[in-house]
C-alpha positions in Angstrom: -22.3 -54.3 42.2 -22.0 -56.8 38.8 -23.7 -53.5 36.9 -21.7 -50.9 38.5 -18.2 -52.8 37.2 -20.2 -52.9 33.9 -21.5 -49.4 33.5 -17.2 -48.7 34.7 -16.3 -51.1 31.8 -18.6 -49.1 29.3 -17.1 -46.2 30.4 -13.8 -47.1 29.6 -14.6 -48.0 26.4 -16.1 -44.8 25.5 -13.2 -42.9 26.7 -11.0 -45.2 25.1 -12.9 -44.7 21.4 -12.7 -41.3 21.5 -9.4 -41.1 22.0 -8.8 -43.3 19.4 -11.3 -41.4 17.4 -9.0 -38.1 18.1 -5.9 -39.4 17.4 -6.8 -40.7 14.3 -8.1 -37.4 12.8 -5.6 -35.4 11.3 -4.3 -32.2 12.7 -5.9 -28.8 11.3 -4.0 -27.4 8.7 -3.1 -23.7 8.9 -3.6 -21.5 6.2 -0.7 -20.1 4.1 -0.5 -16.6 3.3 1.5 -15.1 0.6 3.1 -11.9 0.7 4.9 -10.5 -2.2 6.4 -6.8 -2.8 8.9 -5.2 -4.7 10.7 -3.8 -1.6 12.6 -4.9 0.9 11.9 -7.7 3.6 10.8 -5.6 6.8 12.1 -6.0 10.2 10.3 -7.7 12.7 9.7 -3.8 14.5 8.2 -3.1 11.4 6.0 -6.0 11.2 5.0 -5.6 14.5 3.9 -2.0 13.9 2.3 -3.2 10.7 -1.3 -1.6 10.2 -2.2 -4.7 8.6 -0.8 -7.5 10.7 -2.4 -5.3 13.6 -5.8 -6.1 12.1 -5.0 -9.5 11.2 -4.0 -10.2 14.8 -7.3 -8.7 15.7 -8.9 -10.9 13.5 -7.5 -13.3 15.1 -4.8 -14.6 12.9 -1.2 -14.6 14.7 1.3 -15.6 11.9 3.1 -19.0 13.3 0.7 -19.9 15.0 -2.9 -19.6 13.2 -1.0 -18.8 9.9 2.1 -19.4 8.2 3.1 -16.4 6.3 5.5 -16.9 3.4 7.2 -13.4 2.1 9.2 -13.2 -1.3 10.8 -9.1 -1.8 12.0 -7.9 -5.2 14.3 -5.8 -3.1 13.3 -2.9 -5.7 13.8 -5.1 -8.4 10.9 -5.4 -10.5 12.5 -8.5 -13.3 12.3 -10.8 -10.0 8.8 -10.3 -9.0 7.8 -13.0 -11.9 10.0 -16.1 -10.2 8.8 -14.8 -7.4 5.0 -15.2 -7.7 6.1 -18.5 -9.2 7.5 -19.5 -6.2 4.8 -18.8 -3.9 2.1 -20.0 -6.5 4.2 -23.4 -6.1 3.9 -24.1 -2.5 0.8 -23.4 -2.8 -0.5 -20.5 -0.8 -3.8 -20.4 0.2 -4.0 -16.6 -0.6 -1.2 -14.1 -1.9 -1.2 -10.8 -0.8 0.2 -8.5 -3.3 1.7 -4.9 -2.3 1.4 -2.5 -5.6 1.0 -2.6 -9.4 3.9 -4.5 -9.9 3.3 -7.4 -7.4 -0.3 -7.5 -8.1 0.5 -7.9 -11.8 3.4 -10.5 -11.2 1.0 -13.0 -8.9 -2.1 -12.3 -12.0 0.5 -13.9 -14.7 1.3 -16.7 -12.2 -2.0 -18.1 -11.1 -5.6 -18.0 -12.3 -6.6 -19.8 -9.4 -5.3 -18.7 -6.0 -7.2 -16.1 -4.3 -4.8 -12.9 -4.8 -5.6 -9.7 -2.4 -3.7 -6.6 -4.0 -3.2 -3.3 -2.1 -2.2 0.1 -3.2 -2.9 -0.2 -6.7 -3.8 3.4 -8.6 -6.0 1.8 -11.4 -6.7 -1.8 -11.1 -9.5 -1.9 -14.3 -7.0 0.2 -16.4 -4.1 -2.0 -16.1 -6.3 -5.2 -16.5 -6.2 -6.7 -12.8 -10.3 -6.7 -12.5 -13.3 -6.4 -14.9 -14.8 -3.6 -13.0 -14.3 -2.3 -9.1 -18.0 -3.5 -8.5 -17.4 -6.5 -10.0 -13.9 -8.2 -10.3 -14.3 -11.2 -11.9 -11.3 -14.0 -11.8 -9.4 -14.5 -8.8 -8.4 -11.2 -8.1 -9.5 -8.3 -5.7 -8.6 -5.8 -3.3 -8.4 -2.7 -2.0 -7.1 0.3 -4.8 -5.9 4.2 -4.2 -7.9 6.5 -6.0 -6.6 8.7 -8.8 -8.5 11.1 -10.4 -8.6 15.0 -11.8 -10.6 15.9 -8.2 -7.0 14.2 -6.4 -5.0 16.2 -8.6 -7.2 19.5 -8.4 -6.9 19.2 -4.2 -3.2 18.7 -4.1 -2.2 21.7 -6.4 -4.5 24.1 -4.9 -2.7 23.3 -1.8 0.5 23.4 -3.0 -0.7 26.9 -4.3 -1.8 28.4 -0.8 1.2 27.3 0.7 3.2 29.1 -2.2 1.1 31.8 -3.2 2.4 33.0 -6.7 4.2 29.8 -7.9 3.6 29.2 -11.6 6.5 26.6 -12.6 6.4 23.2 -10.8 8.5 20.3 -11.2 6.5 16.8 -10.8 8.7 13.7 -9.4 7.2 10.6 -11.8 8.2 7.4 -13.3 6.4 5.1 -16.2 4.3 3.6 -13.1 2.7 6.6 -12.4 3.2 8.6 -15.0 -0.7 8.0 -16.4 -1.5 10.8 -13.8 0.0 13.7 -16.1 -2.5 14.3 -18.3 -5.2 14.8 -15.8 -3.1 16.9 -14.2 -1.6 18.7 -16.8 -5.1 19.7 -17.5 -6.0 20.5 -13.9 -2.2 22.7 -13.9 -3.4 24.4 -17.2 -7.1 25.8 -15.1 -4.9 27.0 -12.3 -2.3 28.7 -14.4 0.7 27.0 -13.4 3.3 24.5 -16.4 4.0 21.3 -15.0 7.7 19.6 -15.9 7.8 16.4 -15.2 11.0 14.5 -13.4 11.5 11.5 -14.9 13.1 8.8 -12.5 13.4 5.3 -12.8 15.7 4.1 -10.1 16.8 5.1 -7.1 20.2 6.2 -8.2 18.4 9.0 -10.2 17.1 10.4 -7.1 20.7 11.5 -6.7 20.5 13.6 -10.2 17.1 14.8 -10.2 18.1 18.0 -7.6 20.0 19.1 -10.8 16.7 18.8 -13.2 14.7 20.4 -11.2 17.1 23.2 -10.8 17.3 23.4 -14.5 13.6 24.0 -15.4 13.5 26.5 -12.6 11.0 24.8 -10.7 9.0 26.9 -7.7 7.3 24.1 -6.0 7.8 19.8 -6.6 5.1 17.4 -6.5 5.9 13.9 -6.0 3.5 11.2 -7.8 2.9 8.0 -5.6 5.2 5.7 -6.8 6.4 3.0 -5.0 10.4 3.7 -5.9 9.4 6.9 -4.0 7.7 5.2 -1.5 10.9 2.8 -0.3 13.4 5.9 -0.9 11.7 8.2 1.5 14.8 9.4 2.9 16.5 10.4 -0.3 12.9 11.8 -1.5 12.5 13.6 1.4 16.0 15.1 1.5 16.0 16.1 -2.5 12.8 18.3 -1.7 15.2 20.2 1.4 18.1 20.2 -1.2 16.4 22.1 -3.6 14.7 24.8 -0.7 11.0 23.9 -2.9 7.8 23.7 -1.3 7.1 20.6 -1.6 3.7 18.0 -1.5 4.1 14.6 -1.1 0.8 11.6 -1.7 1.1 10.1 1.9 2.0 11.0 5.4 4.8 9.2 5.8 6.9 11.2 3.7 6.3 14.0 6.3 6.8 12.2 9.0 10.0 11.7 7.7 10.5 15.6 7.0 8.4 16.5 4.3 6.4 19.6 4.1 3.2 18.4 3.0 1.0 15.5 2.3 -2.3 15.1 0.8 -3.7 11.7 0.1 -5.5 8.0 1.2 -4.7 7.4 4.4 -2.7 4.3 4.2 -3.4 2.7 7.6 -7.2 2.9 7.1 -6.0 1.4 3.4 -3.6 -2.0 5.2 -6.5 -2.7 7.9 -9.2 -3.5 4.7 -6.9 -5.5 2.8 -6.4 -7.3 5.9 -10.0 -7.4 6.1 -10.3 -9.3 2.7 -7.5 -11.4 3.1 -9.7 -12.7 6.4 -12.9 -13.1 4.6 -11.0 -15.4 1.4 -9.5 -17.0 4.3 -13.2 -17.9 5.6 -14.0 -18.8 2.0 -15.2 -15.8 0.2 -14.4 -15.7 -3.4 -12.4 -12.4 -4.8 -14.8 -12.3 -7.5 -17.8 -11.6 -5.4 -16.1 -9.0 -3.4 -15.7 -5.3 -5.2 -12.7 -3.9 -5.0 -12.9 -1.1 -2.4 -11.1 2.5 -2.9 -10.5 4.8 -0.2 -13.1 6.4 2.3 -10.3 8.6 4.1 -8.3 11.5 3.0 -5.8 13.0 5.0 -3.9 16.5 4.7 -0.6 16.7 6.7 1.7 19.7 7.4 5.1 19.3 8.7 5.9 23.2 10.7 9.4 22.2 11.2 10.3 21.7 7.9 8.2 25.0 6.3 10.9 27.0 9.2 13.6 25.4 7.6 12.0 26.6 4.3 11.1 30.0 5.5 7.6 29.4 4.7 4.8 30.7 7.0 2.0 28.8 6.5 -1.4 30.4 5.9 -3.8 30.1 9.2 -6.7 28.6 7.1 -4.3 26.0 5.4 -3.5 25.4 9.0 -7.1 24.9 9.8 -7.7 22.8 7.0 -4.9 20.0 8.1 -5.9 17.3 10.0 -2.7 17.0 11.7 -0.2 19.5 12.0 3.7 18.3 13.1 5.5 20.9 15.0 
């Protein structure tokens, strides 16, 4: 009986130190994830739909909860983005996500040390992000867009079987993008068509640029894939059906939203990787050792509504080639 009471008191005791032992040690600290962009905030149906925060949840982070996510938007104003990184560098975040050239430039100037994931960036090496794709170096990596004459080639033969004939096209660009002329200036010179480039800078311009394209007496527009044209879909969209020009656009979205025609990396498969690295720096991986990736899907995207409007009739074989068709 004496050893039962004393095997019952040693009992207690254990129980007792480990929950001492347990309340002593300090709660687990959730991560903190930067996000920076030179857009606007998005709504919480957006972020819900979110490619990325899809993958993340499936990853199994859940932002409140196993993360703490901490968003700073430009609002399309690029002379914030500095403060901004600033900002988030200051907290700290354990990682900063950066949407774009701009962004992913911004957080580089502010921090050689926090782990910075970058997405939708044209030429990371060229505008000194990385050392190399294979082999990044610093704190920095991601997953880039690819640009190059074999991009440029696709999307004007396109545009060309969709408009047989055309020989004068107008190209939608600004100085973020505008690195992408001479390759396919050269590409436009092979196929026998003069490229005029549409300089626009803000989104205010958009409104003006109907009137410069009518001027060089475009046949067909081509918008480059910058993000000003990416955040202004609507008014992209709806300056290609004001001007009655068949019309190619870099990503779906624009003709989901009513453009003709897209050609381009397909963005979603694009947001699930970079939430893919962002996990792995989370879980300790260093940016340096992990080469930035560039896109393994291509998507071609024809809007049927919009080539009615246009009174175009699409070619069955350009048909064929789309991988989705919207009708």
């Amino acid at each position: 009986m004496r050893g039962r009471a004393v095997d019952l008191v040693l009992l207690a005791l254990s129980l007792l130190c480990v929950s001492l032992t347990a309340e002593a040690q300090p709660p687990r600290r959730v991560p903190i994830l930067g996000v920076l962009d030179r857009g606007f905030p998005p709504s919480e149906a957006q972020l819900r739909e979110s490619p990325f925060w899809q993958a993340m949840h499936e990853l199994g982070w859940v932002a409140g909860q196993t993360i703490t996510v901490e968003r700073r938007s430009a609002e399309g104003d690029e002379e914030r983005l500095q403060g901004l990184a600033a900002e988030l560098v200051q907290l700290p975040v354990d990682v900063l996500l950066a949407g774009g050239p701009q962004p992913a430039l911004a957080a580089k100037a502010a921090s050689t040390t926090i782990p910075i994931v970058f997405n939708g960036v044209g030429r990371p090496v060229e505008i000194g992000l990385v050392a190399s794709l294979a082999h990044p170096g610093g704190n920095l990596t991601g997953v880039s867009t690819f640009s190059g004459s074999e991009l440029e080639t696709k999307r004007l033969e396109l545009l060309l079987e969709a408009a047989p004939g055309i020989s004068r096209v107008a190209v939608l660009t600004n100085s973020a993008v505008d690195f992408l002329l001479p390759e396919m200036a050269h590409v436009a010179h092979k196929l026998g068509v003069t490229l005029y480039p549409i300089m626009v800078s803000t989104a205010d311009q958009l409104d003006h640029a109907g009137a410069a394209i009518m001027t060089v007496r475009a046949e067909a527009l081509l918008v480059f894939p910058a993000a000003l044209f990416q955040e202004e879909v609507p008014r992209v969209v709806k300056l290609a059906a004001t001007s009655r020009l068949p019309t190619l656009y870099p990503y779906r979205f624009f003709v989901a939203g009513g453009g003709l025609m897209s050609y381009g990396a397909n963005r979603v498969d694009m947001a699930r990787r970079a939430a893919a690295y962002v996990d792995k720096v989370l879980k300790g991986a260093k940016p340096a050792d992990l080469p930035v990736e560039q896109p393994m899907r291509f998507e071609f995207v024809i809007n049927l509504k919009t080539a009615k409007a246009l009174g175009l009739m699409m070619p069955p074989m350009l048909l064929f080639q789309a991988d989705e068709v919207i009708r």
